[in-house]
N, C-alpha and C positions, 0 to 999 in steps of 0.2 A: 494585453501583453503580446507583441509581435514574435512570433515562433517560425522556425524553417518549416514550409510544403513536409506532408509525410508523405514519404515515397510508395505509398498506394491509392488504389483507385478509391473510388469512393464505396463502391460496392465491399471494397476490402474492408475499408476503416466502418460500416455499416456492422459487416458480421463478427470483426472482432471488436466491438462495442458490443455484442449481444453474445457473444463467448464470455468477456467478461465479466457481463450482467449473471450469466448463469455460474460463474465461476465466487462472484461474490454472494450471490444465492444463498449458497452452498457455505458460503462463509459466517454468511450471514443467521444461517439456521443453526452452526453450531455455537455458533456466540448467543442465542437467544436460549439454546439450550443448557448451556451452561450458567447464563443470568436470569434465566425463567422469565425474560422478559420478550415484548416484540420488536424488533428490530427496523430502523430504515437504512435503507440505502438511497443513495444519489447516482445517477446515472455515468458510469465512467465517465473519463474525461480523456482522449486520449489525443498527446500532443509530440512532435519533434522537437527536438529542444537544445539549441545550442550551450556549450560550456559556458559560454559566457553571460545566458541568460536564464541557467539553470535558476541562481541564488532569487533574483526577482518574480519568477514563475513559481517555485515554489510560496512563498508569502504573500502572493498578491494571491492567488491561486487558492489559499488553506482556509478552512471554517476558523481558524483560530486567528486572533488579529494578533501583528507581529510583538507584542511585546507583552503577553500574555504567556504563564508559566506552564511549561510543558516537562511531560516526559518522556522520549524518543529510544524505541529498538529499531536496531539493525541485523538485516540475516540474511544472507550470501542465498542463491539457489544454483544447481546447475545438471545438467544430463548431456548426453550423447548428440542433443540437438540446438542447445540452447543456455545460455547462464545468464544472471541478470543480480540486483540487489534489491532491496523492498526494507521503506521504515515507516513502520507505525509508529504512529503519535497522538499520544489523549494530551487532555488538557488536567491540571493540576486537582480542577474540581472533580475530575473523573476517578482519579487516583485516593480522593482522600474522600469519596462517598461511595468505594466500593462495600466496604461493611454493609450500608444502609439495600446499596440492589441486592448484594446476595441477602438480606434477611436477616442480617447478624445481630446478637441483642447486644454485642460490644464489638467496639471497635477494635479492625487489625493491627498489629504494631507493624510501625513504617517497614520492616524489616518485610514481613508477608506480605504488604501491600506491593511492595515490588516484586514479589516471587511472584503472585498473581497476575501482576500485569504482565510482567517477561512471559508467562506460562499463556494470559490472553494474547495477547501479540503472538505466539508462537502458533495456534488454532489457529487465528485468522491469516495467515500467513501461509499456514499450511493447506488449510484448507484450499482459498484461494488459486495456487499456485500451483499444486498439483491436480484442481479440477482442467487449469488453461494446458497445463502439460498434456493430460489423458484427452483434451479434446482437438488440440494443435496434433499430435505426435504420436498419443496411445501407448504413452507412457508413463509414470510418477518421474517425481524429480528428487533427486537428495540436498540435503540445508544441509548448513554450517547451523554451527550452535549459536542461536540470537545473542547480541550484545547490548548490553544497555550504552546509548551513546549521547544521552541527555538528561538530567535532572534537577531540577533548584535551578533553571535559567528557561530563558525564554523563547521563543520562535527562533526572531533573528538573528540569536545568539546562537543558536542551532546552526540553521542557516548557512550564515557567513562562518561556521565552522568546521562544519561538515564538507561543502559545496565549495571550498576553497579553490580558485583555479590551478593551483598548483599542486592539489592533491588530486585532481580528476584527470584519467587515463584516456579520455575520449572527449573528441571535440564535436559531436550530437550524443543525445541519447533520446529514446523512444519510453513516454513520459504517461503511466499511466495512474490518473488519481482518482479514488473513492471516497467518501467521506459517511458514515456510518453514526446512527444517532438513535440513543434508547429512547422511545415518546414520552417516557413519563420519569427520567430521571435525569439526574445532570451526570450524562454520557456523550464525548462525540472524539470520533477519531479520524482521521486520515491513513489515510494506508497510499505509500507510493511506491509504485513497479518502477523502476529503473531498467532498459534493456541500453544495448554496445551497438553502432551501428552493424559490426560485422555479423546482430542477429538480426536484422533487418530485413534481409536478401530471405532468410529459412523460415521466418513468419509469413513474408510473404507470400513462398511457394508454398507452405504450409495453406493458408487462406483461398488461393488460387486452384489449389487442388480440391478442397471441400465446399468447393460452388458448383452449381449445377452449369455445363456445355449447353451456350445457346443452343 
């Protein structure tokens, strides 16, 4: 997938690929905490990414093939420095073997099975995003209350629904993807950072600032 130059050095896009690494950590530890299980991660992904080629970068992009049944949150972030959007997204089998990783002798009714997942999406989201605030800026960040914006449909249907040209406010966004997997269960999600170009410019000096002067 062809994507626009991001407008940092290399050395930049280096250390904020290893802020986010420890940002997903961080993420990463409280989702294993909460499923008593061990956690993987994938090494960020981080890309420029025109409006126009959001819809194909995200599906070509995803652990999940496009026409496989998903369930997608969405949840707004923002502070004094910085705002951005972020959706996580399990897969269908993720949703209907929660029972079995948390240890349950009966299964949840679909009704808790989505409290839980909104409630997990909300941990890895929080987590995540307020570790890259406190390391960018040294400061937490405030959420909007997660929404559920997918369920009983699948990828592309997402996708091309979400990522609609005419619903999107900006013509780049700054495109960062993780992909998370329990080793021994049928678990895997994606989580995508969403930034505006006009946070472009404050990440960078942000990144520029916390490198050490030749």
């Amino acid at each position: 997938m062809n994507t626009a130059p991001i407008p940092f050095t290399e050395d930049q896009i280096d250390l904020a690929t290893e802020l986010f690494n420890i940002s997903m950590g961080k993420a990463g530890k409280a989702l294993a905490t909460l499923l008593n299980a061990f956690v993987e991660l994938t090494v960020p992904e981080i890309k420029l990414v025109s409006a126009e080629k959001i819809i194909p970068t995200v599906l070509e992009d995803s652990v999940f093939s496009e026409n496989e049944g998903i369930v997608a949150f969405h949840q707004g972030f923002s502070n004094a420095c910085l705002e951005g959007t972020t959706i996580a997204i399990f897969d269908d089998k993720t949703k209907n073997s929660i029972s079995t990783i948390l240890g349950l002798h009966e299964k949840m009714e679909s009704v808790q099975e989505m409290e839980f997942m909104l409630e997990l999406s909300n941990i890895l989201i929080g987590a995540c995003i307020n570790s890259i605030s406190e390391q960018l800026f040294h400061r937490g960040m405030s959420f909007a209350n997660p929404e559920l914006i997918s369920e009983g449909t699948h990828l592309r249907a997402m996708a091309y629904s979400t990522f609609m040209r005419s619903k999107l406010k900006w013509e780049h966004t700054l495109l960062v993807k993780i992909s998370l997997f329990l080793k021994e269960n049928d678990f895997k999600c994606d989580l995508l950072v969403f930034m505006s170009e006009k946070d472009m410019e404050v990440i960078r000096t942000s990144l520029q600032n916390m490198m050490p002067e030749d």
